[in-house]
C-alpha positions in Angstrom: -339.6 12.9 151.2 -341.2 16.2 151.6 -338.5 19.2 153.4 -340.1 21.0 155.8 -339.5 25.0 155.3 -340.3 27.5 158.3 -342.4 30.0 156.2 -340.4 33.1 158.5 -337.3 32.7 157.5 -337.2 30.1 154.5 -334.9 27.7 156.3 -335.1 24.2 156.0 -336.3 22.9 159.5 -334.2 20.4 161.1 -335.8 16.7 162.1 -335.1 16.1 165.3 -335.2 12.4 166.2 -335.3 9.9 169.4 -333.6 6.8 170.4 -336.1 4.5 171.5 -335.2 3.4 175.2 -336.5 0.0 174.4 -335.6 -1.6 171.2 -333.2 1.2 170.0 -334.4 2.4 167.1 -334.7 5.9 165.9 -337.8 8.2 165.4 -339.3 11.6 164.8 -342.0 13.5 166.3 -344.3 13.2 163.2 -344.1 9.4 163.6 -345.9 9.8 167.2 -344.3 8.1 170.7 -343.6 9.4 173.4 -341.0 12.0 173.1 -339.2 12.4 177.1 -341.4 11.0 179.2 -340.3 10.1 182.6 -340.6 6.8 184.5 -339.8 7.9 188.1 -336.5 9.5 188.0 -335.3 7.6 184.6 -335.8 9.5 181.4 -337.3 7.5 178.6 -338.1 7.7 175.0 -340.6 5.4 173.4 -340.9 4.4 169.7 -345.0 4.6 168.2 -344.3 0.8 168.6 -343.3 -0.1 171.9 -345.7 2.8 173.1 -348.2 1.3 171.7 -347.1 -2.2 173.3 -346.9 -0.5 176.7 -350.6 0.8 176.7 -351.7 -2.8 175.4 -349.9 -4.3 178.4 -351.5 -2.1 181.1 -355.0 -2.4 179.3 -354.3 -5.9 180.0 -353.2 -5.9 183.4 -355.9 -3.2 184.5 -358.9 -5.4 183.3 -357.3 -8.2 185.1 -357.2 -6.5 188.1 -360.9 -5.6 187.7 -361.5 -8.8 187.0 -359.9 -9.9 190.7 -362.5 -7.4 192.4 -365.4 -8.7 190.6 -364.9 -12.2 191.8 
């Protein structure tokens, strides 16, 4: 694993990482996600995975809602 230097000062930088609010597992900001989003008045953190997932499920349910209209 590469360290991460900030060229300034010479210090290594610190990797911050998230705690996915669905399945719990940890990631950085390199790895993607959704660092802090908001889902009304609920904070939430999503894993590249489960972000991923969640944009697949309302591709889903937004062509089957077009799909409704159509008919």
């Amino acid at each position: 694993m590469a360290k991460i230097l900030d060229i300034n000062t010479g210090k290594e930088k610190k990797i911050e990482y998230f705690k996915c609010s669905i399945c719990d597992c940890k990631f950085s900001e390199q790895e993607g996600g959704l660092q802090g989003g908001v889902i009304g008045l609920i904070v939430v953190w999503f894993c590249p995975t489960c972000f991923s997932g969640l944009l697949d499920m309302l591709e889903y349910f937004r062509g089957r809602d077009e799909e409704e209209e159509e008919e």
